[in-house]
MARKERO-440384 format. One record per residue: residue in one letter; x, y, z of N, C-alpha, C, O, CB in turn. Coordinates in nm, 4 decimals. Last residue first. Glycine has a CB too. Example, Ala and Ser with C-alpha at 12.3 -4.5 7.8 and 13.67 -1.06 7.14 Angstrom:
BEGIN
  residuo    n.east   n.north      n.up   ca.east  ca.north     ca.up    c.east   c.north      c.up    o.east   o.north      o.up   cb.east  cb.north     cb.up
        s    1.2850   -0.2250    0.7080    1.3670   -0.1060    0.7140    1.2900    0.0030    0.7870    1.3409    0.1138    0.8039    1.4084   -0.0598    0.5725
        a    1.3190   -0.5690    0.7800    1.2300   -0.4500    0.7800    1.3200   -0.3300    0.7800    1.4236   -0.3319    0.8465    1.1308   -0.4473    0.9046
END
This chain:
BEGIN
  residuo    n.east   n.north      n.up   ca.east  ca.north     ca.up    c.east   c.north      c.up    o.east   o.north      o.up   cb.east  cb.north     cb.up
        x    8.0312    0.4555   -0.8185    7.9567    0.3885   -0.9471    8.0129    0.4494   -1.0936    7.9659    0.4083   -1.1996    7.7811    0.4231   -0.9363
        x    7.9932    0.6448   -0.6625    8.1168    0.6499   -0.6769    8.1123    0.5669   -0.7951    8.1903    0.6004   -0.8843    8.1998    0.6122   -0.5615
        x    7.7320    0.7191   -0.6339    7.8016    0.8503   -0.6979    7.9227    0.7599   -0.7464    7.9639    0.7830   -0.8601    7.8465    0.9993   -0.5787
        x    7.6446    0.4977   -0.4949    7.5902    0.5393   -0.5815    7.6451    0.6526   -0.7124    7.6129    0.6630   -0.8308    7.5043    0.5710   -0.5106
        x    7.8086    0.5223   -0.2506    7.8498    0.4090   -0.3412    7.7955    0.4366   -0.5250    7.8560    0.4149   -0.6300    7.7667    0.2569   -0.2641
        x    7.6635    0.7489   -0.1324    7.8271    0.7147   -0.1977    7.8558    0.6215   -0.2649    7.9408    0.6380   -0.3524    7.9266    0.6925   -0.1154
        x    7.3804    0.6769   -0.0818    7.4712    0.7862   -0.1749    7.6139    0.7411   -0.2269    7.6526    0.7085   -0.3391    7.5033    0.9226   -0.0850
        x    7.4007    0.4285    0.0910    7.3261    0.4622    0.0255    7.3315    0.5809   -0.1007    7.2802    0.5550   -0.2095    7.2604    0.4741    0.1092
        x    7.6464    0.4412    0.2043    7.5873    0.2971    0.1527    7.5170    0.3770    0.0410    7.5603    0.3908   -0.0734    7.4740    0.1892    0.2704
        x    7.6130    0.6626    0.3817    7.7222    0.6362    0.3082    7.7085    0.5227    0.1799    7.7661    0.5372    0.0720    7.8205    0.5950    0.4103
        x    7.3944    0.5863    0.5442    7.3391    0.6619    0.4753    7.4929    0.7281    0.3600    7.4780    0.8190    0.2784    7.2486    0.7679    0.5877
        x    7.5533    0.3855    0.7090    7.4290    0.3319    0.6356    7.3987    0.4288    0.4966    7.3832    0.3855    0.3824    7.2898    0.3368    0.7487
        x    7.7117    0.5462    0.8292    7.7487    0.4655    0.7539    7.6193    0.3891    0.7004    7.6572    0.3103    0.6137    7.8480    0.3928    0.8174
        x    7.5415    0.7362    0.9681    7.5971    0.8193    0.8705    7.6891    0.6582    0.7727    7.7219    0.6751    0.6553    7.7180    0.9744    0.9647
        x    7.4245    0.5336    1.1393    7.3529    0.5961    1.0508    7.4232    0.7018    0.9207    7.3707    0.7328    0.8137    7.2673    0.6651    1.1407
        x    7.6830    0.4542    1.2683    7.5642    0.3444    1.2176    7.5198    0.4645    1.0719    7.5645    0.4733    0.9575    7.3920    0.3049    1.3792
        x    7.7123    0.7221    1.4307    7.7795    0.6445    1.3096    7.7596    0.5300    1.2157    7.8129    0.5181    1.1054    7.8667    0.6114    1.3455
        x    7.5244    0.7285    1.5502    7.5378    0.8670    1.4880    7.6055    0.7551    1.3860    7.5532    0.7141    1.2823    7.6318    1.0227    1.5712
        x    7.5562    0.4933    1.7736    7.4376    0.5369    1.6497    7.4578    0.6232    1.5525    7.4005    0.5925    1.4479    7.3217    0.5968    1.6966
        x    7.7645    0.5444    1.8557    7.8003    0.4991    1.7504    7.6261    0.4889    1.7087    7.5978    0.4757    1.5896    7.9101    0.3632    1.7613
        x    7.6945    0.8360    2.0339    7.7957    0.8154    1.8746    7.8494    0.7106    1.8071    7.9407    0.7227    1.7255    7.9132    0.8703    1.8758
        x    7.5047    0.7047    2.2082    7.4972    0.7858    2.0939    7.5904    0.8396    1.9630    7.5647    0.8695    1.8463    7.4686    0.8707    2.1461
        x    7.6797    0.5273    2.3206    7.5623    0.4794    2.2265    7.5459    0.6181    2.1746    7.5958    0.6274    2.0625    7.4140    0.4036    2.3007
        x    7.9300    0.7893    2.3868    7.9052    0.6366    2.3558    7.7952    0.5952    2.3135    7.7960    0.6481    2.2024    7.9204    0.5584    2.4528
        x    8.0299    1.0488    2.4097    7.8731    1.0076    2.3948    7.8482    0.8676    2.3708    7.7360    0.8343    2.3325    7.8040    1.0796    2.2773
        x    8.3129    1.0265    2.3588    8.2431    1.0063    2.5434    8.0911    1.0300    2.5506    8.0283    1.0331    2.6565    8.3120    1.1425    2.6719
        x    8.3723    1.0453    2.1180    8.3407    0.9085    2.2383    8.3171    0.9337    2.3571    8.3030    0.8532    2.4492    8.4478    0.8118    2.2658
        x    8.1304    1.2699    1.9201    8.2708    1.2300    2.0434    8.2102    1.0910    2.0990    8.0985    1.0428    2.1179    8.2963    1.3715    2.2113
        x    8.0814    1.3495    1.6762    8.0629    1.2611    1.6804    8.1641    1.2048    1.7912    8.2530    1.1222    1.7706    8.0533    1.2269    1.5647
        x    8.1245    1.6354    1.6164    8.0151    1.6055    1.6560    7.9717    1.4713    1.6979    7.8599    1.4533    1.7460    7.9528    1.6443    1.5780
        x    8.3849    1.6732    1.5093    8.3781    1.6459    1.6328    8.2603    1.6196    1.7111    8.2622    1.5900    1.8306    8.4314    1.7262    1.6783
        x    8.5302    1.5040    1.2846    8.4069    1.5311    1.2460    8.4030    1.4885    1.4626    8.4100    1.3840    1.5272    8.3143    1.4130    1.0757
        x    8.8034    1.6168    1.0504    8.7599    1.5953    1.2007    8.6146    1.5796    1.2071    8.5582    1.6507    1.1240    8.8007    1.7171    1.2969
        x    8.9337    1.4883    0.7874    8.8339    1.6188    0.8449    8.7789    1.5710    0.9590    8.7017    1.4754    0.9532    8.7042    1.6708    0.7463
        x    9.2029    1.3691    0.6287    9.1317    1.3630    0.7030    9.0236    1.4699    0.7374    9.0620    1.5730    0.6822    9.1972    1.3344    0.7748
        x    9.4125    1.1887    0.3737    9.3778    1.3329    0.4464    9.2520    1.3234    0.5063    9.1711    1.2630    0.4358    9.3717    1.4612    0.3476
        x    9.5047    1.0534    0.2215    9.5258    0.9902    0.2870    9.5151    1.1102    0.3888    9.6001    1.1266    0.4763    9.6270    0.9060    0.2584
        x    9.3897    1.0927   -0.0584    9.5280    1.1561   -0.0711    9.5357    1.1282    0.0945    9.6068    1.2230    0.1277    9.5433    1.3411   -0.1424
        x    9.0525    1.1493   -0.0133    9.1225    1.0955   -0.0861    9.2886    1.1530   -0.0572    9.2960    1.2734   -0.0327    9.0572    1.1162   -0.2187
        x    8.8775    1.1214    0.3417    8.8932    1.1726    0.2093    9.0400    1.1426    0.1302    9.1375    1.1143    0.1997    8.8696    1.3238    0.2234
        x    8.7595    1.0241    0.6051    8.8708    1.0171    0.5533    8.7962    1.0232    0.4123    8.6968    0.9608    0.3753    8.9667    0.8957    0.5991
        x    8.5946    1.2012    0.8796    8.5819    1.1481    0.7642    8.7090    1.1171    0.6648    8.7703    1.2224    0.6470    8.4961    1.2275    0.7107
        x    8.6286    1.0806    1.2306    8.7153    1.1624    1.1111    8.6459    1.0961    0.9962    8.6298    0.9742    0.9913    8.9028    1.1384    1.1058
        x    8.5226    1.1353    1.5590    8.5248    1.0606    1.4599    8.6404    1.1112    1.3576    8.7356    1.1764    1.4006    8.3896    1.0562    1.4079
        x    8.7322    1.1796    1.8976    8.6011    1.1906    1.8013    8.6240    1.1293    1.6585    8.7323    1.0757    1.6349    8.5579    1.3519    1.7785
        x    8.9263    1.1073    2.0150    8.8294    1.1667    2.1296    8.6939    1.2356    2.0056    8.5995    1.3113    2.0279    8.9366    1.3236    2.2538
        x    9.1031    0.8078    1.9632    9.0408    0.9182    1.9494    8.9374    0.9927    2.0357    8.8715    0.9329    2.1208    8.9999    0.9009    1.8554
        x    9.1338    0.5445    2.0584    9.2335    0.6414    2.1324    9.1751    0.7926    2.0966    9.1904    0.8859    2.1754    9.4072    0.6192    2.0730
        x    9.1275    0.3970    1.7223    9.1648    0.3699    1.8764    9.2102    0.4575    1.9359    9.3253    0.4886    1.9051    9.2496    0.2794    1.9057
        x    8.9204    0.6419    1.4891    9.0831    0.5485    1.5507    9.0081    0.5310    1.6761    8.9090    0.5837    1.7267    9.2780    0.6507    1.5753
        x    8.7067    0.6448    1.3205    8.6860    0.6107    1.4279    8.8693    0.5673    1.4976    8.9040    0.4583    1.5430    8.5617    0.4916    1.4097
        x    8.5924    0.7183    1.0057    8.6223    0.6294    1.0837    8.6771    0.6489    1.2136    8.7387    0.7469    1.1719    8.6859    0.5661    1.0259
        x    8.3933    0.7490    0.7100    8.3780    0.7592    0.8419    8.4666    0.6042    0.8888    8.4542    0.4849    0.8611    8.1995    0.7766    0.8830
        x    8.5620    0.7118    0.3639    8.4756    0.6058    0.4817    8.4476    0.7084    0.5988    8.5185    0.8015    0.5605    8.5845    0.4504    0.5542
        x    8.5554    0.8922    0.1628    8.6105    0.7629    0.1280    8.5166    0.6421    0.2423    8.4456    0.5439    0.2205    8.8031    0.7725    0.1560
        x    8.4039    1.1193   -0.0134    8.3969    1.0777    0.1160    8.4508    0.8910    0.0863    8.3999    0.8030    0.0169    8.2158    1.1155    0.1848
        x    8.3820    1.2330   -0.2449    8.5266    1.2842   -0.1586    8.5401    1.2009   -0.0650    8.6510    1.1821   -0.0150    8.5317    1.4304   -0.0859
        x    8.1138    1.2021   -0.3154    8.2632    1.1604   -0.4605    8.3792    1.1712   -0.3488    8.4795    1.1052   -0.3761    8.3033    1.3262   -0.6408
        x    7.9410    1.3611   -0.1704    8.0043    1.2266   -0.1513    8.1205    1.1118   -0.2519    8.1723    1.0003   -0.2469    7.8859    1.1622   -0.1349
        x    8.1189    1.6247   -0.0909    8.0372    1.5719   -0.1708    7.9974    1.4702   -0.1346    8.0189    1.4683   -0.0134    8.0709    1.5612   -0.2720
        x    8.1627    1.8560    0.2177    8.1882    1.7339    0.1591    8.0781    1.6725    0.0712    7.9647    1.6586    0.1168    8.2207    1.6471    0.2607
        x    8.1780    2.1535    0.4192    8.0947    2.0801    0.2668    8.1850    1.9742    0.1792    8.2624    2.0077    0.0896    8.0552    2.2183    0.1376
        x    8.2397    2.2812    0.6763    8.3159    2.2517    0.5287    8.1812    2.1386    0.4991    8.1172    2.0650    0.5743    8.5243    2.1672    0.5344
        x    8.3362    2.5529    0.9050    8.2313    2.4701    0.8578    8.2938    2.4037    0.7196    8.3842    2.4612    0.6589    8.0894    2.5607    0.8349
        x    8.5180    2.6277    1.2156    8.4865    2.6211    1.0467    8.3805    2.5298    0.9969    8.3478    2.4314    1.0632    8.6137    2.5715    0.9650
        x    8.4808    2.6506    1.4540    8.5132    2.7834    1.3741    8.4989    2.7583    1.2249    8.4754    2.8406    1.1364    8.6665    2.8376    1.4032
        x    8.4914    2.3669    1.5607    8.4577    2.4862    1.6348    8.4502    2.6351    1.5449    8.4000    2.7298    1.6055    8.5695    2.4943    1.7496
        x    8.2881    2.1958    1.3147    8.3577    2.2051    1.3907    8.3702    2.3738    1.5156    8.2826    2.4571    1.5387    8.4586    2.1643    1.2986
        x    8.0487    2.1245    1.0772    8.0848    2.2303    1.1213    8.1627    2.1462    1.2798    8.1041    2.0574    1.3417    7.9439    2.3490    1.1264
        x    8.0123    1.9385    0.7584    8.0920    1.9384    0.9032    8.0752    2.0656    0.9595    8.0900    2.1483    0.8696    8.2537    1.9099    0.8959
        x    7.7667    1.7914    0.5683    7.8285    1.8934    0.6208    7.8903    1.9269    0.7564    7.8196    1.9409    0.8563    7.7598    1.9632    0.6019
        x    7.8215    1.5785    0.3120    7.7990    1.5811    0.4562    7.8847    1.7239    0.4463    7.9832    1.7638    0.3841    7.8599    1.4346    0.5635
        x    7.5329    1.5095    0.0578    7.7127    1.4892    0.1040    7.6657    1.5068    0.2379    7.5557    1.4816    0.2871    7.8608    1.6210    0.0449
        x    7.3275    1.4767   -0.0784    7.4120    1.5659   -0.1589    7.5108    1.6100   -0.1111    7.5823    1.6986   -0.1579    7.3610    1.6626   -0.2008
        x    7.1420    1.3317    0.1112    7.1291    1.2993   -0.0466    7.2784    1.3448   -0.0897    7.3518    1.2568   -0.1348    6.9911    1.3969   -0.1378
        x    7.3114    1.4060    0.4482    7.2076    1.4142    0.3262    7.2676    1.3476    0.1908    7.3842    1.3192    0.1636    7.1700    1.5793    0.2927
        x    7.4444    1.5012    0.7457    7.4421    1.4184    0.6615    7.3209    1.4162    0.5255    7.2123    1.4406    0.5782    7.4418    1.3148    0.7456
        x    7.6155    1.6693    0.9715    7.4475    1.6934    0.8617    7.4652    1.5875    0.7389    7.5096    1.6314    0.6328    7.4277    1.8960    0.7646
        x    7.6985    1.7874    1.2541    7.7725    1.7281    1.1419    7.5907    1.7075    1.0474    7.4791    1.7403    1.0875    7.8937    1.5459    1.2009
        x    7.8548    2.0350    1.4493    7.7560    1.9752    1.4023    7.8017    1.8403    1.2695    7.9109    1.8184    1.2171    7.6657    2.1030    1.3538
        x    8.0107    2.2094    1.7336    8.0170    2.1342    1.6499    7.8861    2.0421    1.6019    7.8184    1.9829    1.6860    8.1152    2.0758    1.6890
        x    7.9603    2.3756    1.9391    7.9089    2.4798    1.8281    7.9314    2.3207    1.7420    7.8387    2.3131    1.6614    8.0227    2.6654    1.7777
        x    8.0131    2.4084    2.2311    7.8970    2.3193    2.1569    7.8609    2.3363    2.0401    7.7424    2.3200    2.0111    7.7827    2.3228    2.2082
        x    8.2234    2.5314    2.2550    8.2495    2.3524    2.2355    8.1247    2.3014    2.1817    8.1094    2.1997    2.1141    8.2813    2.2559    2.3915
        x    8.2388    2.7405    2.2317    8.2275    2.7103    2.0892    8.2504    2.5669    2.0978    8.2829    2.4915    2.0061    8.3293    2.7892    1.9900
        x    8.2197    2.8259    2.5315    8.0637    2.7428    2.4268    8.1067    2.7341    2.2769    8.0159    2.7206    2.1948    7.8846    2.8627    2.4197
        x    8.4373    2.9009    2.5844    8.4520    2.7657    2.6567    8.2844    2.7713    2.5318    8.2818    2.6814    2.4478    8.4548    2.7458    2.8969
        x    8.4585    3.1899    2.4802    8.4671    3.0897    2.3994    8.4843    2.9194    2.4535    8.5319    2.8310    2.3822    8.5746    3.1356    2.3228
        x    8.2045    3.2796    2.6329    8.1984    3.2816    2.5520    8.3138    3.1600    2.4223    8.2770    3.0878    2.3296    8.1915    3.4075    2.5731
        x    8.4051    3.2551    2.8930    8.3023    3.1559    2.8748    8.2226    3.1516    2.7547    8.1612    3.0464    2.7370    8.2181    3.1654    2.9729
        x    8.5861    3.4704    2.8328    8.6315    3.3134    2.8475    8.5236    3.2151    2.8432    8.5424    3.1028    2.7963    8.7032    3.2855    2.9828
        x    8.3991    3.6874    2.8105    8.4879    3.6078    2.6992    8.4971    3.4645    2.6944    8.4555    3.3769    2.6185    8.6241    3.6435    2.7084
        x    8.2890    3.6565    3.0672    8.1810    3.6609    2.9881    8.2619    3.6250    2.8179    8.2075    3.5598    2.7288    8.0969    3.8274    3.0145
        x    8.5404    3.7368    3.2250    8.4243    3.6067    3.2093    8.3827    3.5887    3.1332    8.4194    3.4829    3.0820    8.3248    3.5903    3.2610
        x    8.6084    3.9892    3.1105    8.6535    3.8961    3.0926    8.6273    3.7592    3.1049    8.6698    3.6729    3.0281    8.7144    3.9176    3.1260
        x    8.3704    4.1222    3.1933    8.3633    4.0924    3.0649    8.4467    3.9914    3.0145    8.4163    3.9168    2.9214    8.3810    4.1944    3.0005
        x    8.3897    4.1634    3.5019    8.3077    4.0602    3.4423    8.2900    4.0346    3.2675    8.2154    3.9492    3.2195    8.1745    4.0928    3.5014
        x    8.6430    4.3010    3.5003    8.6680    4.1956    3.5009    8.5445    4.1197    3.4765    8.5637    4.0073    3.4302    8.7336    4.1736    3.6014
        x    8.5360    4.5139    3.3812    8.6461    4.4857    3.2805    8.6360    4.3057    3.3152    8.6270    4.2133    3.2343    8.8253    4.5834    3.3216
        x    8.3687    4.6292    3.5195    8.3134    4.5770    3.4558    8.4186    4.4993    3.3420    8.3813    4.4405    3.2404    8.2193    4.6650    3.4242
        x    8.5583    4.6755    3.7598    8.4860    4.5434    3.8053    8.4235    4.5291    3.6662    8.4038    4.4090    3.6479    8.3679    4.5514    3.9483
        x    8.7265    4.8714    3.6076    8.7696    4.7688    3.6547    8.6803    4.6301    3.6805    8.7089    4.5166    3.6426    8.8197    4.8165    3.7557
        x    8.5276    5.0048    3.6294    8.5290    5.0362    3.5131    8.6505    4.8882    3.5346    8.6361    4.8005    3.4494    8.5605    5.2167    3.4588
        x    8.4673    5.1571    3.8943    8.4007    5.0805    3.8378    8.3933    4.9801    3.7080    8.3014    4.9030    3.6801    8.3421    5.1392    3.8402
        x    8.8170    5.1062    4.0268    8.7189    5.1589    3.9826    8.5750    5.0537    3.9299    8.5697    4.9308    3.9254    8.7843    5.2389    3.8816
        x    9.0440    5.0114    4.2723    8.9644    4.9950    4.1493    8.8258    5.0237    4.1417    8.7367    4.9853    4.2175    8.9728    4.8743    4.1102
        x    9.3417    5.0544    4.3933    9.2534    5.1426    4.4173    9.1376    5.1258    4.2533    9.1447    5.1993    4.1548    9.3478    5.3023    4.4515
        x    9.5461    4.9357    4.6480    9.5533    4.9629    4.4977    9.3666    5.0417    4.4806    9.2967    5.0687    4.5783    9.5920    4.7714    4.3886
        x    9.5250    4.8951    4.8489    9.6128    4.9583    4.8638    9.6401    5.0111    4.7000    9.7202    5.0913    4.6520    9.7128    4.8794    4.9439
        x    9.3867    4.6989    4.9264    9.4591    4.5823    4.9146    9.5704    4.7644    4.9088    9.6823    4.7595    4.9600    9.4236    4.4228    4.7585
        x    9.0824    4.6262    5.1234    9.1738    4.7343    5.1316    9.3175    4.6301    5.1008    9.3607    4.5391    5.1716    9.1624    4.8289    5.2989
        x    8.7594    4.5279    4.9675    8.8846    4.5402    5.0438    8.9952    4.6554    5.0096    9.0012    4.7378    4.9183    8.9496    4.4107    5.0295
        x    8.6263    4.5696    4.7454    8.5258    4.5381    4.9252    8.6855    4.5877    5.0125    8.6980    4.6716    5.1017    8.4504    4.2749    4.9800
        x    8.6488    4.5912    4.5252    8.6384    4.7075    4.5808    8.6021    4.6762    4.6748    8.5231    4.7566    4.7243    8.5782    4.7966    4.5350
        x    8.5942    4.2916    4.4046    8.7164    4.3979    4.3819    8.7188    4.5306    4.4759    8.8351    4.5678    4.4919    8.7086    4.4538    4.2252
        x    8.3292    4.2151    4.4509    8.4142    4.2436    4.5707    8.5368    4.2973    4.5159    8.5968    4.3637    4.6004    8.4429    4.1181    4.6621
        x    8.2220    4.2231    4.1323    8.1535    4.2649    4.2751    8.2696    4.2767    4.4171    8.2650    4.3854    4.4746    8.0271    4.1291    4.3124
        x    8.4256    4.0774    4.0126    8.3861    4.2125    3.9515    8.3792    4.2774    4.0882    8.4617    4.3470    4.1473    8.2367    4.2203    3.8522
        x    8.3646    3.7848    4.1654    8.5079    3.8947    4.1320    8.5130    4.0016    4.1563    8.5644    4.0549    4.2547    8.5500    3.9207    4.0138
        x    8.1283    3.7388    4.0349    8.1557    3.7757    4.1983    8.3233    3.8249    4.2727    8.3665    3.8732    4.3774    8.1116    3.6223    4.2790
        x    8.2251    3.7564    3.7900    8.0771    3.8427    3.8556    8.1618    3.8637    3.9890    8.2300    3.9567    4.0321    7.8881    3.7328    3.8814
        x    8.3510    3.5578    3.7537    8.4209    3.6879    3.7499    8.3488    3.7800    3.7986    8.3970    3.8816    3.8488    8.4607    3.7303    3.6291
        x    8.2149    3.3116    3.8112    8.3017    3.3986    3.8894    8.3651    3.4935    3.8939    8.4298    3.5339    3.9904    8.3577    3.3702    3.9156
        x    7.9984    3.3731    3.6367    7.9377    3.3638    3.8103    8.0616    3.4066    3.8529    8.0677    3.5100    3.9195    7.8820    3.1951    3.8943
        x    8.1149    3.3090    3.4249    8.0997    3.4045    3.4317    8.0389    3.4844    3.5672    8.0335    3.6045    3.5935    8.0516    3.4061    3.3354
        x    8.2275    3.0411    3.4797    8.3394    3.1344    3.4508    8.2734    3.2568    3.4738    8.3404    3.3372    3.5386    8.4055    3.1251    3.3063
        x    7.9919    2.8827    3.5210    8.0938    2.9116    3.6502    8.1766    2.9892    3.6148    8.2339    3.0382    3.7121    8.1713    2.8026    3.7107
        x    7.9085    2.8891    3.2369    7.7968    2.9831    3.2971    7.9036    2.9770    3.4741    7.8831    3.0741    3.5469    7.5765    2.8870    3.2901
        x    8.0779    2.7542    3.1285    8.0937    2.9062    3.0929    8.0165    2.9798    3.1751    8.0317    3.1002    3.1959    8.0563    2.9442    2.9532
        x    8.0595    2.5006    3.2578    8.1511    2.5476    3.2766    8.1601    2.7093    3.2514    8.2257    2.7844    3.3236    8.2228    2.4725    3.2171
        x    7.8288    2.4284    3.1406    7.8018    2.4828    3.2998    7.9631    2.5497    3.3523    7.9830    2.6223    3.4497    7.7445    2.3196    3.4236
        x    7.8923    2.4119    2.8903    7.7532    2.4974    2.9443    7.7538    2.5351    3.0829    7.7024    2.6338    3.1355    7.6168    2.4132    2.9308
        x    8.0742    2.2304    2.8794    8.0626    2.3432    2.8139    7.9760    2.4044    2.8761    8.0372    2.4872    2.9436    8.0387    2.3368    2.6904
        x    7.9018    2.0218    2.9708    8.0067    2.0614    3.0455    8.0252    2.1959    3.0154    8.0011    2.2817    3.1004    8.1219    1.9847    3.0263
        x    7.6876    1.9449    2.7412    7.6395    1.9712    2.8870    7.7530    2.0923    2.9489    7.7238    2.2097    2.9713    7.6442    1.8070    2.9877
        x    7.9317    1.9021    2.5476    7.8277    2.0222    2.5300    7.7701    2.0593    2.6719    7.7895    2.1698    2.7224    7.6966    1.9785    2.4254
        x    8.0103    1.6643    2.6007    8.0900    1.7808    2.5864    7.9848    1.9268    2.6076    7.9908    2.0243    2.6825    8.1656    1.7692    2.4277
        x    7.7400    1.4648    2.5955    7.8364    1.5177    2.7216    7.8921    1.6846    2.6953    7.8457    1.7884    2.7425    7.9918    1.4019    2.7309
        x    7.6970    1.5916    2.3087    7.6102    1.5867    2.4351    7.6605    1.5765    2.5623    7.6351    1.6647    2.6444    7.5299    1.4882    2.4314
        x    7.7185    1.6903    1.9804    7.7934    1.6263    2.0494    7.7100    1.6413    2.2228    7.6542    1.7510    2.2263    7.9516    1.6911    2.0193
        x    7.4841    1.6215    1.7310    7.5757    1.7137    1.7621    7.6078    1.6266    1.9292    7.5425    1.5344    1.9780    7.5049    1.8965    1.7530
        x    7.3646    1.4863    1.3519    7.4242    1.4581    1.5232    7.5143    1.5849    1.5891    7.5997    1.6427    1.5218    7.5469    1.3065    1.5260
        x    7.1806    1.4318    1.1630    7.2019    1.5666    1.2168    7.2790    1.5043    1.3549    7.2128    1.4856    1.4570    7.0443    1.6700    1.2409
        x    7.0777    1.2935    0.8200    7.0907    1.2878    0.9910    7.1988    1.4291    1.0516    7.2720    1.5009    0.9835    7.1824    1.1051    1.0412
        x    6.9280    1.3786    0.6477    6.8566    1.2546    0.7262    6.9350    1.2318    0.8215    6.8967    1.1607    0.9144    6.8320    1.1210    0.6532
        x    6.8845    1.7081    0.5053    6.9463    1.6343    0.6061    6.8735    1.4893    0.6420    6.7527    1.4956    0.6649    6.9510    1.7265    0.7276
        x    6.6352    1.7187    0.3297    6.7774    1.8129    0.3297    6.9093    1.7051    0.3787    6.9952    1.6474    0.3121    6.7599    1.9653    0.4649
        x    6.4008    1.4531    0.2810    6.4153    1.5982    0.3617    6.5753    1.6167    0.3251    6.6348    1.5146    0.2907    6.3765    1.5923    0.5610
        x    6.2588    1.4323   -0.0314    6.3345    1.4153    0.0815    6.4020    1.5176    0.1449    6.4469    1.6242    0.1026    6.4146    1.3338    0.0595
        x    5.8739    1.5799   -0.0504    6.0393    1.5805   -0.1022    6.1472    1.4825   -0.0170    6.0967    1.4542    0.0917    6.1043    1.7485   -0.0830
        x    5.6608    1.5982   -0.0379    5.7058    1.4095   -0.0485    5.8553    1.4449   -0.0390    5.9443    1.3613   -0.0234    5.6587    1.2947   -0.2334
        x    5.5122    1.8250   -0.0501    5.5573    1.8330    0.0494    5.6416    1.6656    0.0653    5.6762    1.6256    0.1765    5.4395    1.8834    0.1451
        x    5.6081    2.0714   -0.3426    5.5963    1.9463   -0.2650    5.6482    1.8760   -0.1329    5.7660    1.8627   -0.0999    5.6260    1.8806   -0.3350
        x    5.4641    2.4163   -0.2782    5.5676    2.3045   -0.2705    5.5534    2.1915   -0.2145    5.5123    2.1698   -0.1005    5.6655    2.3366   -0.2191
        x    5.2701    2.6149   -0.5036    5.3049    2.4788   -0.3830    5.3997    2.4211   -0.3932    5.4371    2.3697   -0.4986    5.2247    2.3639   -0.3725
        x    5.2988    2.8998   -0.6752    5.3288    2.7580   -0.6803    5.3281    2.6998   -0.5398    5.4023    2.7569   -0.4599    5.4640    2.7334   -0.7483
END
């Protein structure tokens, strides 16, 4: 069988977060430069304590953690489509219908969006930070347009 290629696509919108993320990136890649250069001179000097190799690789792994988890900043996504929205945040991912999705909204003072769902309960949606300014309220334009378009439809 062929598959049709007219389908609508999965997702019509996909935003992930861009300042935060840059920072993230250069921040994990200075955590792990410095434990490197840590690792590396632990043994240059005479402190009277006495470290092995096994020490300098301890301490570049500990970089290589900490900056491992300074990048779950860029791990947040959000996926909008026909058949709801999908959040992934730093560790969890969650699947919203659009029967659940009351509005995308935005407090004063927030450092990212929130989908508000029924019983006056919330889901972080961090892919959508203010310190991407035009780009997160495009992100939000479009996930409220494409709210219009499904949700109202389901909620009918």
């Amino acid at each position: 069988m062929t598959e049709n290629t007219t389908e609508v696509p999965e997702w019509e919108l996909e935003a992930r977060p861009r300042k935060s993320a840059r920072y993230a990136i250069a921040v994990a890649a200075l955590l792990i430069l410095v434990h490197l250069t840590l690792g590396i001179l632990l043994r240059t000097g005479a402190t009277g304590v006495y470290f092995q190799r096994v020490d300098q690789i301890g301490i570049f792994l500990i970089g290589c953690g900490l900056g491992g988890g300074v990048l779950l900043l860029t791990r947040p996504r959000v996926r909008v489509g026909a058949k709801g929205v999908l959040v992934r945040n730093l560790v969890t991912e969650k699947f919203v219908e659009w029967d659940l999705v009351n509005s995308l909204s935005f407090p004063p003072g927030a450092s990212w969006a929130r989908i508000e769902i029924p019983d006056d309960e919330y889901i972080p949606v961090m892919a959508i930070q203010a310190n991407d300014r035009e780009y997160a309220v495009a992100a939000a334009r479009k996930f409220r347009a494409l709210e219009r378009k499904y949700g109202s439809s389901v909620a009918e």
